[in-house]
C-alpha positions, 0 to 999 in steps of 0.5 A, spaced: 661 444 259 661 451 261 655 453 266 650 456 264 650 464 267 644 466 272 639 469 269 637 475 273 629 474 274 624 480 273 622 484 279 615 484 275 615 477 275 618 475 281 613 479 285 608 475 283 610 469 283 612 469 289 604 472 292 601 466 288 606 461 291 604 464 298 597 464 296 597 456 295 602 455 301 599 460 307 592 455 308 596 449 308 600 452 314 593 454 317 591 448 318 597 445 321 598 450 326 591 449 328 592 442 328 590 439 335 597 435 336 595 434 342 588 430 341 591 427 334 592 421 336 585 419 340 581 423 335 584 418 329 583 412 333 575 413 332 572 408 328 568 413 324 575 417 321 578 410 320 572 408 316 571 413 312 578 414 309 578 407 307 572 408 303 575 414 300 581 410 298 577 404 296 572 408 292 577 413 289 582 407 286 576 403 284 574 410 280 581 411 277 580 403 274 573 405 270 577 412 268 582 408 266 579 403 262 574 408 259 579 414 258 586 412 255 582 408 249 577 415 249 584 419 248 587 414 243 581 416 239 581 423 240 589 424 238 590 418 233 583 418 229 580 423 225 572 423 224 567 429 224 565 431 230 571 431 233 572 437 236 565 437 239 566 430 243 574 434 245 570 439 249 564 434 251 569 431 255 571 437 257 565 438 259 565 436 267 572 440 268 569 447 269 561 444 270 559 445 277 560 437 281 552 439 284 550 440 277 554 433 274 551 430 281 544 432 278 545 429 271 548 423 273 542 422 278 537 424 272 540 419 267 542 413 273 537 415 278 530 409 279 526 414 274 532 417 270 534 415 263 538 409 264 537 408 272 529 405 271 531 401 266 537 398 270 533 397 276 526 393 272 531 389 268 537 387 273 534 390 280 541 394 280 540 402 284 545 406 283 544 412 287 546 413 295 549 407 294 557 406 294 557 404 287 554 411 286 559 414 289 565 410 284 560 413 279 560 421 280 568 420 282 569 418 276 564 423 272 569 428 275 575 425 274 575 421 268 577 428 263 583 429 267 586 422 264 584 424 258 588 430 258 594 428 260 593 422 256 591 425 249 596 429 250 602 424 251 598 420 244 599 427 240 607 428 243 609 420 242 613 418 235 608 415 231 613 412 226 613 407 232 606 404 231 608 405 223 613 400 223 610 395 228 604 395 223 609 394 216 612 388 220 605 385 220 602 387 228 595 388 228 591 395 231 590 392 238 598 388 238 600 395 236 595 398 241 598 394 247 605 392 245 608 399 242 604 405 244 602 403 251 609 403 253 610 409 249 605 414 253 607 409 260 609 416 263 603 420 260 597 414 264 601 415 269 600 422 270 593 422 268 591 415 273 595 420 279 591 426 277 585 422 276 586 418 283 587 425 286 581 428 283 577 423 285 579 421 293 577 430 294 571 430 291 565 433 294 558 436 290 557 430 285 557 424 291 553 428 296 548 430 291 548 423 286 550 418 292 549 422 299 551 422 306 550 415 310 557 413 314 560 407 312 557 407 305 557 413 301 560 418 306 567 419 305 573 423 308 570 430 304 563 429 306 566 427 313 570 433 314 563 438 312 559 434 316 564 435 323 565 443 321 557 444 322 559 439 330 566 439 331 572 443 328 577 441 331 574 434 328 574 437 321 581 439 322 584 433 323 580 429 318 581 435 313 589 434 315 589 426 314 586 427 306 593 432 307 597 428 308 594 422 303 594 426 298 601 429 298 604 422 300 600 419 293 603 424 290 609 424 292 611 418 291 609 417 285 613 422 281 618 420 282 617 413 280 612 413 275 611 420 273 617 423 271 619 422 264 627 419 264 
């Protein structure tokens, strides 16, 4: 095979793209050369870092679970079903991606919240309280981060062969046998990318947990409540905080790519 000849990139577009790039890059190098190296290691070992950055990967991952659960059977219905209304419903759940997080907070503490819509009900009924409790923030987590799986999702339903399920379903497979044997491991790659991005969303959310569960260490603050609260007190505690959700995010990420996420 012959290779391909370089193709001689645009100065238009090459100018640009490298301005985006240094954009995005520049406050990454920011924050590690104004890391404080030399006080790192007894800054990470203090209790209050340790416990809320268990919390933001306990909540996160809980929160990516309930996306999964009620997000990839919500992008079967979108890419696979048609009813009416359907284009509605598509931009309802695409809803919490441009709406402002402080605003989903305030919605989800009308509808949860101990006089909301759902939230009195809940706490008559079963004595459960959503709001400023940890299970609150797995909820605004997920309300923010739910539509990134469904997009990604969605998208691998619609790109998939559907002449997969067609001939599992004229051998005698039912919906769910179809559902869970066939077009599962066809959109693998697609839950994957959305459960990561999701995951990802999750552990860096900040406006809808502070206003639908609060602020109290230990069991609704997590790392980027933690990091606004020591930039008020402590920059250099909230540049090490802030490095530490860096560094996790990153190394997630990275090590699913190449495991989960790239399609073969």
């Amino acid at each position: 095979m012959t290779a391909r000849p370089r193709q001689r990139v645009p100065l238009a577009l090459l100018l640009p793209a490298g301005l985006g790039l240094f954009f995005l890059v520049l406050p990454l190098l920011g924050l590690l050369v104004r890391t404080p190296w030399t006080s790192l290691p007894r800054r990470l070992a203090q209790p209050g870092v340790l416990t809320a950055l268990r919390l933001s990967l306990e909540t996160a991952t809980l929160a990516t679970l309930l996306c999964v659960a009620l997000g990839v059977p919500l992008a079967w219905l979108l890419a696979r079903v048609e009813f009416a209304g359907r284009r509605l419903v598509r931009a309802l759940v695409i809803v919490p991606l441009v709406l402002p997080p402080v605003v989903g907070g305030v919605a989800l503490l009308l509808v949860f919240g101990r006089r909301g819509l759902l939230g009195s009900w809940l706490d008559a009924t079963f004595g459960v309280t959503l709001p400023f409790t940890t299970a609150g923030v797995v909820l605004a987590e997920a309300f923010v981060a739910m539509p990134f799986l469904v997009i990604a999702v969605e998208g691998a339903l619609r790109g998939a062969d559907p002449r997969y399920e067609e001939a599992a379903a004229t051998l005698g497979a039912g919906r769910w046998t179809t559902f869970t044997h066939v077009t599962l491991p066809l959109v693998a790659p697609g839950v994957a990318a959305g459960a990561v991005l999701c995951w990802a969303r999750a552990l860096g959310e900040f406006g809808a947990t502070i206003t639908f569960a609060g602020n109290y260490p230990g069991r609704t603050q997590t790392m980027p409540l933690a990091v606004y609260l020591a930039l008020e007190t402590d920059l250099q505690a909230a540049i090490v905080l802030s490095l530490i959700l860096l560094t996790v995010s990153v190394g997630i990420l990275a090590g699913l790519r190449d495991r989960w996420v790239s399609a073969p």
